[in-house]
C-alpha positions in Angstrom: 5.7 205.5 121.2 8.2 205.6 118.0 9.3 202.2 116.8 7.9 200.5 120.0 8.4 196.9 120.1 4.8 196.0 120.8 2.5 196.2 123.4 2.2 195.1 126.8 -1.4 194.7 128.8 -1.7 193.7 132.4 -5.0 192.0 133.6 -5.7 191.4 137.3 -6.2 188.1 138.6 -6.6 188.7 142.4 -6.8 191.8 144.7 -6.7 191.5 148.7 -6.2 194.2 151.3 -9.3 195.4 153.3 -7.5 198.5 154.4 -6.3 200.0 151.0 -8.5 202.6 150.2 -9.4 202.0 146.2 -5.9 201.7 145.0 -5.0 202.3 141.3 -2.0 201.2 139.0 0.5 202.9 137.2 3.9 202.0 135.7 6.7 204.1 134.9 9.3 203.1 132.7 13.8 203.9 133.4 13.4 207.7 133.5 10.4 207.4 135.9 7.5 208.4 133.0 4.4 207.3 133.3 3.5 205.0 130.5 -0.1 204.0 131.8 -2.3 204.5 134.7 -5.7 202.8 135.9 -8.5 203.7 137.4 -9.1 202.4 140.9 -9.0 198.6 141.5 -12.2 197.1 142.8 -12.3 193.6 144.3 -15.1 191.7 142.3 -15.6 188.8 144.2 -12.5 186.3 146.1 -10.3 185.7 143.2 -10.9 188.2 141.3 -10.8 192.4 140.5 -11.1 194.5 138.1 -9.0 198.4 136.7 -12.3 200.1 137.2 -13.1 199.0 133.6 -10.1 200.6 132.3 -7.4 198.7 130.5 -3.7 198.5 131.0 -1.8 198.5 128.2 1.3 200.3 126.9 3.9 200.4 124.3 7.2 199.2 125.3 10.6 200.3 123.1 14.3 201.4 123.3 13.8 204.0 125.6 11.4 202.4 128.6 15.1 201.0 129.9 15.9 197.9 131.6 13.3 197.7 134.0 10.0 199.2 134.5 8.4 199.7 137.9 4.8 198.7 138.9 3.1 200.6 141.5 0.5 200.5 143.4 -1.5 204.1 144.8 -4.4 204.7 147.0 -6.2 207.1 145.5 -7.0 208.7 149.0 -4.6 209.7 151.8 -5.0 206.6 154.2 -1.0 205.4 153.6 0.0 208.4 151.8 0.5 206.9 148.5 2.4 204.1 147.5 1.5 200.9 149.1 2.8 198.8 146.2 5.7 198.2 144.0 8.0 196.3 142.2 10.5 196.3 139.4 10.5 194.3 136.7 13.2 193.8 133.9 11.7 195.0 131.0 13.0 191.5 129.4 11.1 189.5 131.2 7.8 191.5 130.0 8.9 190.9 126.7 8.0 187.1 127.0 5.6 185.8 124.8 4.4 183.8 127.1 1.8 185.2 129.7 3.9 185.9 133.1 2.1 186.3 136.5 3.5 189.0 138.7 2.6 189.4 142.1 2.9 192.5 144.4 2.5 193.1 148.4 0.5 195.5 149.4 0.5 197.5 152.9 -0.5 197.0 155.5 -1.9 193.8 154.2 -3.3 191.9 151.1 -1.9 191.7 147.5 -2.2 192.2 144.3 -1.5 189.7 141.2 -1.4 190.3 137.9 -0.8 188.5 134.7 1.3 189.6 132.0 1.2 189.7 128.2 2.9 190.8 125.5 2.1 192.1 121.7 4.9 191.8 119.4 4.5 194.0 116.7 8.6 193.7 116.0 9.5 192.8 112.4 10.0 189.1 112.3 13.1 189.8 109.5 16.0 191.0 111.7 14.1 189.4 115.0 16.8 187.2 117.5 16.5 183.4 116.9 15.5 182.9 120.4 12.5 186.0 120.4 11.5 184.3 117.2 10.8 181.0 118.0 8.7 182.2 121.6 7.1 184.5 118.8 5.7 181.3 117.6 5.0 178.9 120.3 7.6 176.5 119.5 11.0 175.5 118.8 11.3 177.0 115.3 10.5 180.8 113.9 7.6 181.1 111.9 9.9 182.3 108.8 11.6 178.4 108.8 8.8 176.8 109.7 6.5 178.1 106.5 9.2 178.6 103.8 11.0 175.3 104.9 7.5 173.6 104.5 6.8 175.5 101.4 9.8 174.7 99.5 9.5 171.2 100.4 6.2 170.5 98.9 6.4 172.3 95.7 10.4 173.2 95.0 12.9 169.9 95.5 12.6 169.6 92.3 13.1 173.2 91.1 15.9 174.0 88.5 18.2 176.3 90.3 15.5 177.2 93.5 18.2 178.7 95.3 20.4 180.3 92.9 17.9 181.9 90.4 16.6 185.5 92.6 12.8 185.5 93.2 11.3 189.0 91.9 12.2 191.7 94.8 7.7 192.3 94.9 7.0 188.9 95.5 9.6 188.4 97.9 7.9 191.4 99.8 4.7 190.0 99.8 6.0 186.7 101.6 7.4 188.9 104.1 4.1 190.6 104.7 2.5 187.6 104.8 4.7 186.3 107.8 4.7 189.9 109.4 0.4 189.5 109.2 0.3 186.4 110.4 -0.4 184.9 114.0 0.7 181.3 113.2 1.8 178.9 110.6 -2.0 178.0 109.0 -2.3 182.1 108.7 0.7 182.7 106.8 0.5 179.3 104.5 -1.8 180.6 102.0 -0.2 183.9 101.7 3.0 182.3 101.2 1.6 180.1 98.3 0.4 181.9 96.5 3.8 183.8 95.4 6.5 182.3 93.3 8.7 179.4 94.7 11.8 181.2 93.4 10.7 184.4 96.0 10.0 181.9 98.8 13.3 180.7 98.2 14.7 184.2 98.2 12.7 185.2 101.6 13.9 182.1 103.4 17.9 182.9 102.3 17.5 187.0 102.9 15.3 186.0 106.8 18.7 184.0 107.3 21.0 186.7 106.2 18.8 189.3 108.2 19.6 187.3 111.6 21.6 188.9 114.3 23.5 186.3 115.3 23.8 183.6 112.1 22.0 180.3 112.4 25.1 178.3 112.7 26.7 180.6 115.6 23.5 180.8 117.6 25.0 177.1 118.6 28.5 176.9 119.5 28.4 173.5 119.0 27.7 173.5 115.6 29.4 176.4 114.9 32.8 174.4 116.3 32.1 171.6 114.6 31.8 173.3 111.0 35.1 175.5 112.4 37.0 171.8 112.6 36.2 170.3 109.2 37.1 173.3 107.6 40.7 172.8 109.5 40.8 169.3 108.9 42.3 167.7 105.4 39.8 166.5 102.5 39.2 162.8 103.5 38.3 164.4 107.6 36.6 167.1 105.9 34.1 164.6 104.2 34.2 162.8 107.4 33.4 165.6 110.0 30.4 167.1 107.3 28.5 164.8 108.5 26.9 165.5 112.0 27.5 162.3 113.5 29.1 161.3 116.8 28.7 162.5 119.8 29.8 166.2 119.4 28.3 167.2 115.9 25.0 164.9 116.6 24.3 166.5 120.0 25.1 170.0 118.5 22.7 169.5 115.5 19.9 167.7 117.7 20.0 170.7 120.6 19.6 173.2 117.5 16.3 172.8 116.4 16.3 175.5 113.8 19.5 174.5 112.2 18.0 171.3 112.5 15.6 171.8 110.5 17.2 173.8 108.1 19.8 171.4 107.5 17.5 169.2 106.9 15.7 171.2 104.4 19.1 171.6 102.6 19.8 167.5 102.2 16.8 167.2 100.9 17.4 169.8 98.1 20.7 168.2 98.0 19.2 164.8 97.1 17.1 165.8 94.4 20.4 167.7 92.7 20.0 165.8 89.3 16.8 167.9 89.1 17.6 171.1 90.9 20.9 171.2 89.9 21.6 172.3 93.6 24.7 170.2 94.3 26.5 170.6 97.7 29.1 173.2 96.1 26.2 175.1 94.9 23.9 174.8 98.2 27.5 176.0 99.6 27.9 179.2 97.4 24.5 180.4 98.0 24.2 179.2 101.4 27.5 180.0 103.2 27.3 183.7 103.5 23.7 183.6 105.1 24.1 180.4 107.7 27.5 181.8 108.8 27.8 185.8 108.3 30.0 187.2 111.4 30.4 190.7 112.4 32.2 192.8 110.2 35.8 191.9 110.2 35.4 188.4 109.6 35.7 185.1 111.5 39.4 184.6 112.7 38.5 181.4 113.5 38.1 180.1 109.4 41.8 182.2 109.0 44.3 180.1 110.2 
């Protein structure tokens, strides 16, 4: 399938139903097309069955639509075909985690499968929330390694964020995250290019978001809206996420979180790095808070 999002697979975990006469799997995507089809399923012992050794996989894109159906066929005339089915929203087999789905069979019994998903999607221009069940956790792989990268060899860095890493490098840190299945994979990778590139990755996976870092939350989002409104002395005031609106927005946003984070402690180390908060601000601002094209009426008034 063109530009497929990755690949689904579907084990069994448990096949019942004395009467069904060796039913097989297939699922068909919004227009009714077969994507994949098994061979017969064979009980192979209480808790347990197998596709007839096949396995069931598929690509899953743009055009499957918003839900895909699972059915279940005897292979011989007994019920006359479907015995089987449901439909599931093609969203939820895009989780990350594994999902079991269980389907009724007639006259009697059932069959349950469990669920995976491939991603093969690029991880720049991925949605915050797909990224971080990409990785397991609460943050996307791309913040997780640059952040930790930048820390350890960059505070200190003349100009790390406002001197542009070379376009190659920055390409190969990319590659590095696309290749990688978790954090201690993509490390090395990342390393071994030029802090300056890492820096640049990290700002461009930012800018490459679909929904900015800082709107993803509206709290935080509101509460940098509100100290741009406010005068200097507020301004200073409401910068800083304490209380119990700014606090409670930062802590529930784990990626800006960590991001902010990230950026104080650049910001603390500006008599080396020359990264003051105007400067953090300048090459920051654009990529944390980029809206749809148009602008943000909210920052216009």
């Amino acid at each position: 399938m063109a530009d497929a999002w990755g690949t689904v697979t579907l084990s069994s975990l448990e096949f019942s139903g004395e009467k069904a006469q060796l039913p097989y799997v297939q699922v068909l995507d919004g227009k009714k097309r077969v994507l994949c089809k098994t061979g017969v399923v064979r009980a192979s012992g209480p808790e347990a069955a197998s596709f007839g050794g096949e396995a069931l996989a598929f690509d899953v894109g743009d055009d499957c639509g918003d839900a895909l159906r699972i059915d279940v066929r005897e292979s011989k005339t007994f019920h006359k075909g479907t015995i089987g089915a449901a439909d599931v929203p093609t969203a939820a087999l895009l989780k990350h985690a594994a999902t079991d789905v269980s389907l009724a069979l007639r006259p009697g019994g059932c069959l349950k499968l469990v669920v995976r998903f491939a991603d093969r999607r690029p991880l720049y221009g991925l949605g915050l929330e797909a990224a971080c069940a990409r990785n397991g956790g609460r943050l996307p792989l791309a913040v997780e390694v640059l952040v930790a990268d930048l820390d350890r060899r960059a505070l200190a860095l003349k100009g790390v964020y406002r001197v542009p890493g070379d376009s190659s490098e920055v390409r190969d840190v990319e590659d590095a995250l696309q290749a990688a299945a978790n954090a201690a994979a993509a490390a090395p990778g990342v390393s071994a290019c030029d802090a300056s590139a890492v820096a640049s990755a990290l700002k461009k996976y930012f800018a490459k978001l679909p929904v900015a870092l800082l709107r993803a939350d509206g709290g935080v989002y509101e509460a940098f809206v509100a100290a741009a409104r406010a005068s200097a002395r507020t301004r200073r005031r409401a910068s800083r996420p304490s209380g119990r609106a700014g606090g409670a927005a930062l802590a529930a946003a784990s990626p800006a979180t960590h991001a902010l984070q990230h950026l104080r402690a650049s910001l603390d180390r500006s008599d080396e790095n020359m990264m003051n908060s105007t400067n953090l601000g300048v090459c920051f601002g654009p990529t944390l808070f980029h809206a749809a094209e148009g602008g943000d009426p909210a920052l216009g008034s």
